[in-house]
N, C-alpha and C positions, 0 to 999 in steps of 0.2 A: 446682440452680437454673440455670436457661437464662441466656444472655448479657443476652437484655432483661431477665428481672426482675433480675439483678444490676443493672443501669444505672438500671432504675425506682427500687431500692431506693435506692441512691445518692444519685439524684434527692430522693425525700420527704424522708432526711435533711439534702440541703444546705436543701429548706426550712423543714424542721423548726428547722433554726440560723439560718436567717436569720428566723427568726421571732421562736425565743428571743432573736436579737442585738437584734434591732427591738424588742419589750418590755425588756427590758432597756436601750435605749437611751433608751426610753420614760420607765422609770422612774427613771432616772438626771437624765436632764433635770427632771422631777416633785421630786425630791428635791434637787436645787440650785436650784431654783423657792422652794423651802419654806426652805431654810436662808436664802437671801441678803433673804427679808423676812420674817423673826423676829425680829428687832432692831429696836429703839426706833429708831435712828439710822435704818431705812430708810421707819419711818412717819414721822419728823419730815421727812424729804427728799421724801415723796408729799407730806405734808400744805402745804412750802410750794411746791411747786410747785401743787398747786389752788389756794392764797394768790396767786400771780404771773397767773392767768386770771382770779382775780376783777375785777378794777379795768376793766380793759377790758371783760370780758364786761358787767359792769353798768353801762360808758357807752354797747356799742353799743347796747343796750335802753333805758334810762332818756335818754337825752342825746341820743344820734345820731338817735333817732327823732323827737326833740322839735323839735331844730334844724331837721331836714327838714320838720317838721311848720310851725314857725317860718317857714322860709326860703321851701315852698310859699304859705303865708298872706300873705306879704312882694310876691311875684310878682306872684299870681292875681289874678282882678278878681271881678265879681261877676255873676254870669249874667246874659248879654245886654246887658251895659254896660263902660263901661270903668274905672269904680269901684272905687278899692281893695274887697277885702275886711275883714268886720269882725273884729274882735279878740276880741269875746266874745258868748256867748250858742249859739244854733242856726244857727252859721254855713256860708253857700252861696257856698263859694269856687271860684273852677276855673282849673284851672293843665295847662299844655300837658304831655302826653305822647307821644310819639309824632309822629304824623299827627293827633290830637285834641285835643280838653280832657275833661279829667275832674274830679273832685271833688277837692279838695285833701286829703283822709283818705284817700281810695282811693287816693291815688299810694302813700302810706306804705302802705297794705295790700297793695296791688300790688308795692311793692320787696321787703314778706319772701316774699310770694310766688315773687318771681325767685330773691331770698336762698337759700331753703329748696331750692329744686331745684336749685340748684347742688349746696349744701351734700350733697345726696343721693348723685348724680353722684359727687362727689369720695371718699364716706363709703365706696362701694364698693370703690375703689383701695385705700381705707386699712385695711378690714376682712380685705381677701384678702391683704395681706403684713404684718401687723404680728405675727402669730403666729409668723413663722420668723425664726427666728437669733435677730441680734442689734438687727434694727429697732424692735422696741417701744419703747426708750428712747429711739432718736437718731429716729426720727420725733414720739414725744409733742415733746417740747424744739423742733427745727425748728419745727415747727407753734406753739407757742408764743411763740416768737422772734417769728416771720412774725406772728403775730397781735398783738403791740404794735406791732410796726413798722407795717403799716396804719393805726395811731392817730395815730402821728406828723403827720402833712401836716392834720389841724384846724383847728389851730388861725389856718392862712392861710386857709382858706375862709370868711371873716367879710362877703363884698359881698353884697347881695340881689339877683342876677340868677340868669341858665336858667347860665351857666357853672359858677358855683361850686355851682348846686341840684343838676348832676348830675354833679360830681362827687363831692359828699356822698352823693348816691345809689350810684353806683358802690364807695365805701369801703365803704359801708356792705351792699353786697353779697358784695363777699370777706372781710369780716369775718364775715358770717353763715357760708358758705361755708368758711373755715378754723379757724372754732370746731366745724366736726363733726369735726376732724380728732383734735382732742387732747381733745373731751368722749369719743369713742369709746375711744381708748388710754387717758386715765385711768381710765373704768370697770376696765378690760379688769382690771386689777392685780386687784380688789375678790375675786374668787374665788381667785384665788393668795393673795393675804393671809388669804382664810379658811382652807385649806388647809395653810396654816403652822402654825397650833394645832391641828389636828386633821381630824374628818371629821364630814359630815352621815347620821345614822343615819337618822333620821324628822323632820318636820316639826314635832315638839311640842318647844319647847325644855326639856323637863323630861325628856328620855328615858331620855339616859345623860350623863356627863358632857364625853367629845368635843362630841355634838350642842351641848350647853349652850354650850361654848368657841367655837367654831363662828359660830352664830347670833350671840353677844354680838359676837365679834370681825367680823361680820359689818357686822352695824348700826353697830358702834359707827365702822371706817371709812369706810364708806357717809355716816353723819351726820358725822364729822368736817370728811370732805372736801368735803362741799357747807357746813359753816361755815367753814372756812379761806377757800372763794372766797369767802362772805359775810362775812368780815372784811373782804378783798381791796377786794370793794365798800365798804365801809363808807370805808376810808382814804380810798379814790376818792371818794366822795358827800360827806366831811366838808371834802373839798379843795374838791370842787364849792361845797358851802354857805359855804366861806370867799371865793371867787371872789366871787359872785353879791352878797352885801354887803361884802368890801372894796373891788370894781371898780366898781360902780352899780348902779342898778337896770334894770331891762329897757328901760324908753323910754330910759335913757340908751345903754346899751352893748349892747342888742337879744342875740341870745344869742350873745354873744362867748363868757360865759363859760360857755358851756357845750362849746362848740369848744375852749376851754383846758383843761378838764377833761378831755376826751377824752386830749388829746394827753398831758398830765401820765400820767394814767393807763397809756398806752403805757410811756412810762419805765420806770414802776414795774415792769408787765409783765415786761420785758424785763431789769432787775435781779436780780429773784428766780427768774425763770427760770435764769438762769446762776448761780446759788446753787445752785437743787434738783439741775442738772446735775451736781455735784461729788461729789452725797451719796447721791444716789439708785442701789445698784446697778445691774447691767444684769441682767437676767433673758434667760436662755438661753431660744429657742424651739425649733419642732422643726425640723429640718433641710432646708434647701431645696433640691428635687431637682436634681438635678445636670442640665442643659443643657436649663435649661427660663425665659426670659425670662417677668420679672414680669407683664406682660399677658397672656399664657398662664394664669401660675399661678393671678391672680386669677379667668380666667374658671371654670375648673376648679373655683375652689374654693366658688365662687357654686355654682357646678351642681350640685357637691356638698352642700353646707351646705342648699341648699331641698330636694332630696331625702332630706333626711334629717327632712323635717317627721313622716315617719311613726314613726320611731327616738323623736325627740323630741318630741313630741305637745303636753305641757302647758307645753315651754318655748315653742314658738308661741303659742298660746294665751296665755300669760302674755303675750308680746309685743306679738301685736296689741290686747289690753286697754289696753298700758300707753302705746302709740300713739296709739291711741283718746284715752284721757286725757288724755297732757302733749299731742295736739294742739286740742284744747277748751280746755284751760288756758292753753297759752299765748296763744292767737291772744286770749285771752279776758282777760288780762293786757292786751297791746294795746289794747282796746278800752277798756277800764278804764282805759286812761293817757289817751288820746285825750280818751274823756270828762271826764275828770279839768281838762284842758286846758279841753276848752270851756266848764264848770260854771263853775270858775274865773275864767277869763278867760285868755287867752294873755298880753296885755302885763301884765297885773298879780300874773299867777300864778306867774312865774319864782322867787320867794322861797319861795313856798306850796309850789312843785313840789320844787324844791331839797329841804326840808324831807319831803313826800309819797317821793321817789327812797329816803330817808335811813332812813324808818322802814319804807318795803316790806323791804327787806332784815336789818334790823333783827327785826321781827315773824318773818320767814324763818327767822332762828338761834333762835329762840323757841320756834320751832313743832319743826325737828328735835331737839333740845337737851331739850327738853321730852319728846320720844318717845323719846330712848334714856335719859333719867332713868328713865322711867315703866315700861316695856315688861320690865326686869326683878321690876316688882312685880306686874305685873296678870298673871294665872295665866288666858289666854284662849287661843283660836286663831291662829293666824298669819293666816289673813285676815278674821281680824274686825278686827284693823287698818286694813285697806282698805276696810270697808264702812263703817267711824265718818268715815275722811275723803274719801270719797267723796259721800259726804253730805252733809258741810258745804259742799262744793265745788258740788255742784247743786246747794242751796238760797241761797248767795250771785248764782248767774248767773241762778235763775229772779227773783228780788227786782229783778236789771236788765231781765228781759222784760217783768214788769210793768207797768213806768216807759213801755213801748211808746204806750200812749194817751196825747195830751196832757191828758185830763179828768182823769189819775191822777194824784196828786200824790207820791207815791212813787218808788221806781225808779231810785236818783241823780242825784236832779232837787236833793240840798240836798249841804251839804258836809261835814254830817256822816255821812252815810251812805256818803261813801267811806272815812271812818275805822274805823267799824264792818266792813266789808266786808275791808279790809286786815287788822284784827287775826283775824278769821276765815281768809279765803282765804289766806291766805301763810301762817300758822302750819300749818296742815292740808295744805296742797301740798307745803312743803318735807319736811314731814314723809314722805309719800307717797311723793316723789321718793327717798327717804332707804331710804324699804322696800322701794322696785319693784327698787335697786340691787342690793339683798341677797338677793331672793328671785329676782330673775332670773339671779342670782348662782350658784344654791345649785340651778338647776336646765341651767344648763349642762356640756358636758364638758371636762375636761382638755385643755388644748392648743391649745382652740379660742377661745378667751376673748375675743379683739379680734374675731373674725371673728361671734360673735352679738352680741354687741354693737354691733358695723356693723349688722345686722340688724335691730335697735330704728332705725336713724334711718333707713335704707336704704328699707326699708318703710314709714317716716314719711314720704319721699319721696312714695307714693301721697296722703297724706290731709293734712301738712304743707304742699303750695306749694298745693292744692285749695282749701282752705279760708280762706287767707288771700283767695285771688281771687275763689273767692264771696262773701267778705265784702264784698272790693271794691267787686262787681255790685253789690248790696246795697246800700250805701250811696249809691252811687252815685244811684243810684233814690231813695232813700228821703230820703236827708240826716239821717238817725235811728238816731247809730251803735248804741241798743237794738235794734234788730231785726237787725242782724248778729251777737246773741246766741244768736238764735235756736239755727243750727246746732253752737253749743258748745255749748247745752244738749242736743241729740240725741243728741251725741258722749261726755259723761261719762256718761249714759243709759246707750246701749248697751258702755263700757268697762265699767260693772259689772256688766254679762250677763256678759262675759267672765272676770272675775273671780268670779265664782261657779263657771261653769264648770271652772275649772282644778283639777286635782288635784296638789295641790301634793307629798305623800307618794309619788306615784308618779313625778313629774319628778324628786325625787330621785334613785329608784331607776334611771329612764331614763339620769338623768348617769353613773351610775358607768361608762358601757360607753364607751369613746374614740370621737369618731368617727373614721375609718379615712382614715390619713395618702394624697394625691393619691401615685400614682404619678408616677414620672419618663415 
């Protein structure tokens, strides 16, 4: 053998070892993944840290939005005069933005709008580094921390003017914003905690008995952890409803206490947070390349991660379905509150609403609680799950387009029919929410876990801040928050095209191959 092919030879075995070193390094990280959350102790330390997001997360939805909502009603006049605005019924308020005026519901549409594309922005930073090392834990906790602490300053924003309206607006936008930071990392865990019991062989949970373990331990954290933070809320909304009749009623104390709730709620936050911190291991990631600055790495790894849609085919697909979904859903929650407000009445309804905040999240733990009791008994397919609540979910929002004419006396025009609607659409959403976790779960790969999971909201990005400001338009024009229903009803439509499309048996099989760690 000549000089060169001695030196070639050489050559293929040094990569042939640093190949095997790299697998091996591989699997070694995989395998102390697996040990350090097998233990009770490291579920009970996830579960109360999603417990420490709930309170805040459900006052900046339930509360923060109300208040703004509240505060712009307070402001606004009444088109073309200088007229308070009214308190109840089909009201035509407008409250400065900007260089303009616009509709007092369109502003609140308008801020998750802003909200959400922040949120997006920032999701991407979070998604391209929380997979290496040792950041997945001391970023979920920061992000958490930070996100009570924004609660805190509420409870002084209590005067009815444009100063304290935007800076409730403003809170109210980095709260949206640094809740994608730690809803991303907490998923992220959900496939490592399945991967501690075992492996996913096929999509039938009756296959073999790994698969069974698997899938169970799937769901069953999946659904835990969205009821821990729905405990979370709960403690938060009972403070609220203690507020709201031990403090006055709404004409007396206008929504102070809803500003106090908030803030209390941060506390809370922020307590249990440095709990979960103590309990919760650290999960090793994969190793960050040597002289390569975080903003580098992220871009690289974006770059990476979408070209690999064609590696990964059904986890896309899976994703932009599930997009599709919670962004109808939510913006569609919204609107539901809003309405809720005007049917009611604004000054009268603060008790009713208190009470409405209490039982939405309420029905929430029902609805998932309910799907992981159920799901080991019914001997069906894995997504025929999602076609039973997908269904209930468009037949709740079409029942609000109907209400679109005033000659229809239907359509959450009375107030029982926002009750009815609640115990349907939150028991069936949460639940949903609860499966899309596990199944997008179970069609990702090793290693990469934060980083498609950025991916669900990153993408959300596209159709999240979109929709809330068509809604806007929308109302704007119309003063008829039912026909800004409309495009949430096109939205769950076409999310269950997508969901049919997926091939849930072969994302599996797509997972098992790693995607290929960014060079240095």
């Amino acid at each position: 053998m000549n000089s060169n092919g001695v030196k070639n030879d050489i050559r293929a075995r040094e990569q042939s070892s640093d190949s095997n070193e790299e697998n091996t390094n591989e699997t070694t990280v995989h395998n102390r993944q697996v040990a350090s959350l097998r233990s009770k102790k490291a579920l009970w330390a996830y579960l109360i840290l999603c417990f420490s997001t709930g309170p805040t997360s459900s006052m900046a939805f339930n509360y923060v939005s109300a208040a703004i909502q509240s505060a712009a009603n307070s402001v606004g006049h009444q088109p073309g005069s200088d007229k308070p605005c009214a308190r109840r019924g089909n009201i035509k308020c407008m409250v400065k933005f900007g260089a303009s005026e616009i509709d007092y519901v369109s502003y609140v549409l308008y801020l998750r709008s802003i909200g959400r594309a922040m949120e997006g922005v920032v999701t991407i930073m979070t998604g391209g580094v929380a997979d290496y090392s040792g950041y997945r834990k001391t970023m979920m906790l920061s992000s958490i921390i930070l996100f009570g602490a924004l609660a805190l300053p509420f409870a002084g924003l209590t005067k009815a003017n444009y100063s304290h309206l935007n800076a409730l607006a403003t809170l109210y936008c980095l709260l949206t914003t640094v809740q994608g930071v730690y809803t991303v990392i907490e998923a992220s865990y959900i496939p490592i905690f399945m991967r501690s019991v075992g492996g996913l062989h096929s999509a039938s949970p009756a296959a073999d008995p790994d698969t069974k373990r698997t899938w169970k331990k799937g769901f069953t954290v999946s659904v835990l952890a969205l009821v821990a933070s729905n405990v979370g809320a709960i403690v938060a909304l009972l403070i609220g409803v203690i507020l709201v009749y031990g403090i006055g009623s709404y004409v007396q104390v206008g929504y102070f206490s809803y500003l106090l709730a908030i803030t209390i709620a941060g506390c809370i936050t922020i307590t249990f947070a440095c709990i979960g911190q103590f309990l919760l291991p650290s999960i090793p990631g994969q190793s960050r390349p040597k002289d390569q600055n975080l903003l580098l790495l992220v871009i690289k790894g974006w770059i990476r991660l979408i070209s690999s849609a064609r590696r990964y085919p059904e986890a896309f697909k899976f994703c932009i379905g599930w997009i599709l979904w919670n962004t109808g859903y939510s913006n569609f929650l919204g609107l539901i509150q809003s309405l809720f407000l005007e049917v009611t009445g604004i000054a009268r309804g603060s008790g009713i609403y208190q009470v409405w905040s209490f039982t939405n999240v309420t029905f929430a733990c029902m609805g998932s609680l309910s799907f992981l009791f159920i799901y080991p008994h019914v001997r069906t397919t894995i997504k025929s799950w999602a076609y039973i609540f997908l269904a209930v979910n468009f037949l709740c929002i079409l029942w609000g387009c109907i209400g679109i004419s005033n000659t229809v006396t239907i359509g959450y025009k009375h107030a029982a029919e926002f009750w009815v609607e609640q115990v349907l659409f939150m028991s069936t959403s949460s639940a949903l929410r609860s499966y899309n976790r596990a199944v997008f779960a179970s069609l990702i790969p090793c290693g990469s876990e934060a980083q498609f999971f950025g991916l669900e909201i990153t993408l959300d990005l596209a159709t999240g801040w979109i929709n809330p400001l068509v809604q806007g338009v929308i109302q704007d024009r119309t003063h008829n928050l039912r026909f800004p229903m409309i495009p949430n009803l096109l939205l769950i439509f076409v999310a269950g095209c997508f969901y049919i499309w997926v091939d849930i048996p072969k994302g599996i099989e797509d997972a098992k191959v790693p995607l290929e760690r960014i060079e240095g």
